[in-house]
N, C-alpha and C positions, 0 to 999 in steps of 0.2 A: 951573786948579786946581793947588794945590801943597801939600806935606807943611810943615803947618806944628809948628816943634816945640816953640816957646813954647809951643800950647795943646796939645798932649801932653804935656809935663811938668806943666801946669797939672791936665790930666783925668787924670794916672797916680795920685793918691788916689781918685776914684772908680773908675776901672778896675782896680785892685787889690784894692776891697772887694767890684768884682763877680762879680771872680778869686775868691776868699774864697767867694762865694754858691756861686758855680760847683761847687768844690770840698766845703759843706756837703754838697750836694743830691749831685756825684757816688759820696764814698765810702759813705754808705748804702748806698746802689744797687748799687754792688758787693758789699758783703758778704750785702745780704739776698738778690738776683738769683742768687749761688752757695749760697744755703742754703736757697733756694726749687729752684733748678734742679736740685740731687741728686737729690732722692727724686724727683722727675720723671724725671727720667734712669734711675734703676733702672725705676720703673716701665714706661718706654718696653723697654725692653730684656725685662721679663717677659710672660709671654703672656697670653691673656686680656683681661677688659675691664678690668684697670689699665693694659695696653700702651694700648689702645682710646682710655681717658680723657687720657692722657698725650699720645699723637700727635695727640688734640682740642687739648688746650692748649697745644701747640708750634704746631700749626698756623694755631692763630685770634692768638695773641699777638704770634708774627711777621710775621702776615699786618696786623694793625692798624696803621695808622701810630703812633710816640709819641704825637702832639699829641694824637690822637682819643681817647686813652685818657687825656690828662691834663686832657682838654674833662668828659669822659666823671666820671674821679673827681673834678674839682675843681669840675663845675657840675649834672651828674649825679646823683651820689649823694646831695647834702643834699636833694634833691626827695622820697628814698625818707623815709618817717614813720619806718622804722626806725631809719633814718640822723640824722634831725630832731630825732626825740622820745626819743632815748636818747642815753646817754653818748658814744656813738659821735659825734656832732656835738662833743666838745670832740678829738676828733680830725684829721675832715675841717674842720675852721673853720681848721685851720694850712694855709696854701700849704704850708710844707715836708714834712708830712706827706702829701698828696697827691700831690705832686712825685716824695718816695719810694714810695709805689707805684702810681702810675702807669709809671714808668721802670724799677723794679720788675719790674713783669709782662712791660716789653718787654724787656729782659735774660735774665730767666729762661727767657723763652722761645728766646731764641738760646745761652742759656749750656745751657741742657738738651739740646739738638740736638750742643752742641760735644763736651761730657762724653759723653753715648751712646757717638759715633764714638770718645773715648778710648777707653772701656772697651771697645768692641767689637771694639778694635783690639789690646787684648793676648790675647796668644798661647794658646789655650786649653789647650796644652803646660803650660805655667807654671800656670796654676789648677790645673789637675790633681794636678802635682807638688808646690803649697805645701799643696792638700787631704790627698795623702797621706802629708805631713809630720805631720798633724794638726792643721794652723793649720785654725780655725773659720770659718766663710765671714765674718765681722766682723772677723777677723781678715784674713784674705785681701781684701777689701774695700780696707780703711784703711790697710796693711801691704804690700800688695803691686797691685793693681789700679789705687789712685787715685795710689800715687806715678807708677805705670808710663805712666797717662794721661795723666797732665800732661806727660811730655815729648812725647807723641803731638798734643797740643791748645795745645799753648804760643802756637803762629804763628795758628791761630785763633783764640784769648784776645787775642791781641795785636791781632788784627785790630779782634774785636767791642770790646774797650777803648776802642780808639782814634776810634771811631764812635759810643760812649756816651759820651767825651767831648765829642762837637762836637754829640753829640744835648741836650745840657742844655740848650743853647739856646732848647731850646722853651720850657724854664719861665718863659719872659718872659710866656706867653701866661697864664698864672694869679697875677700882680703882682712875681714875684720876679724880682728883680732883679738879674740874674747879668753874667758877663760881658758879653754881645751888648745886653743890655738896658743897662747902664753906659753903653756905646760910643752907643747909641740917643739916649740921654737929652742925652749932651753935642754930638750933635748938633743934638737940640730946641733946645738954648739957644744955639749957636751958630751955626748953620744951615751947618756946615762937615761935610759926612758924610764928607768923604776923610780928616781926619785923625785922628778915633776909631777909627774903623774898619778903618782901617789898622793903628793903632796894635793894636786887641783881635785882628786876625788875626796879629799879629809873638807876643804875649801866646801864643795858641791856637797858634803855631807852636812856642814854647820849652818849654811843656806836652808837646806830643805828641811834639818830637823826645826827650825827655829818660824821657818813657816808652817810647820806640825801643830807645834807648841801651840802659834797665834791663831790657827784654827779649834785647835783643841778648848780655848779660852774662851775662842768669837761661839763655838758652839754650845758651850756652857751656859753663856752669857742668855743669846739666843731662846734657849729650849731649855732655861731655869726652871718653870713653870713644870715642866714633864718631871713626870715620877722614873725614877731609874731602877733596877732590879740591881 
């Protein structure tokens, strides 16, 4: 078995369009996963049964594997009449839209967990003292708390990133055709699986170092002010 790279150049138009797919499906997923996981995150952090509800859905959405939840909304849900017999079926009838939240839910559920631990981690000194400035707890929030978080969560964002990107993957398993799927396909027709697949983990390597990189920079950036050993 050898790396062949005539049919690498040959598959790098389809593996670039499934880079592309890849890509559709991932930045969704990021923006809705953090605008789904805030108010979760507040919620976790207040007492009562919206703490209650919240540590429910951290707990069962992290606990789910992806796949099971994208089996779940993409073969699942059109079963329910609600889902069927109303508008809602020109929704779930797209793969992509399922894709986005199924991946969705599993994000949010780790991105709510990461955010907590921000916020939990700034100094309750500092709230105190931008309260008795007058700043409005909205104020204090947006203003002073969630900047403060993000350099507390950065290496953990970085993490769960980097492990939603290799998680798209799954989406092969409801028609689209993303990266891994790409790499799959031009093995079907060639019956050569070392050198697609080779080829889509070098692809998945220049992805992930390259958001390394722009973490490494944003962190720099960030926590200039700290002294480094």
């Amino acid at each position: 078995m050898h790396y062949d790279f005539k049919l690498a150049w040959e598959s790098m138009p389809a593996l670039l369009a499934g880079t592309a797919t890849t890509f559709t499906v991932l930045l969704p997923v990021l923006v809705l996963g953090l605008l789904v996981a805030l108010p979760v995150a507040l919620a976790r952090l207040d007492s009562g049964p919206k703490s209650v509800a919240a540590a429910g859905y951290i707990a069962f959405f992290r606990g789910v594997p992806s796949l099971v939840l994208l089996y779940l909304v993409y073969s699942g849900l059109p079963q329910l009449s609600i889902v069927r017999d109303t508008f809602l079926w020109t929704f779930f009838s797209n793969a992509y839209v399922c894709a986005w939240v199924g991946l969705t839910l599993t994000h949010s559920g780790y991105m709510a967990e990461i955010i907590r631990g921000g916020l939990a981690a700034v100094p309750s000194g500092t709230i105190e003292a931008a309260a008795a400035l007058g700043l409005s707890p909205r104020q204090v929030l947006f203003r002073l708390r969630l900047p403060m978080a993000a350099r507390y969560v950065l290496k953990a964002y970085q993490n769960e990133l980097l492990i939603m990107v290799k998680s798209t993957s799954a989406v092969s398993a409801i028609t689209l055709v993303d990266l891994t799927a790409a790499a799959n396909t031009v093995f079907d027709y060639t019956y050569d699986p070392f050198t697609p697949l080779v080829t889509a983990a070098a692809i998945y390597w220049c992805i992930i170092n390259v958001m390394r990189i722009g973490f490494t920079l944003a962190d720099q950036k960030l926590n200039r002010h700290l002294v480094r050993n």
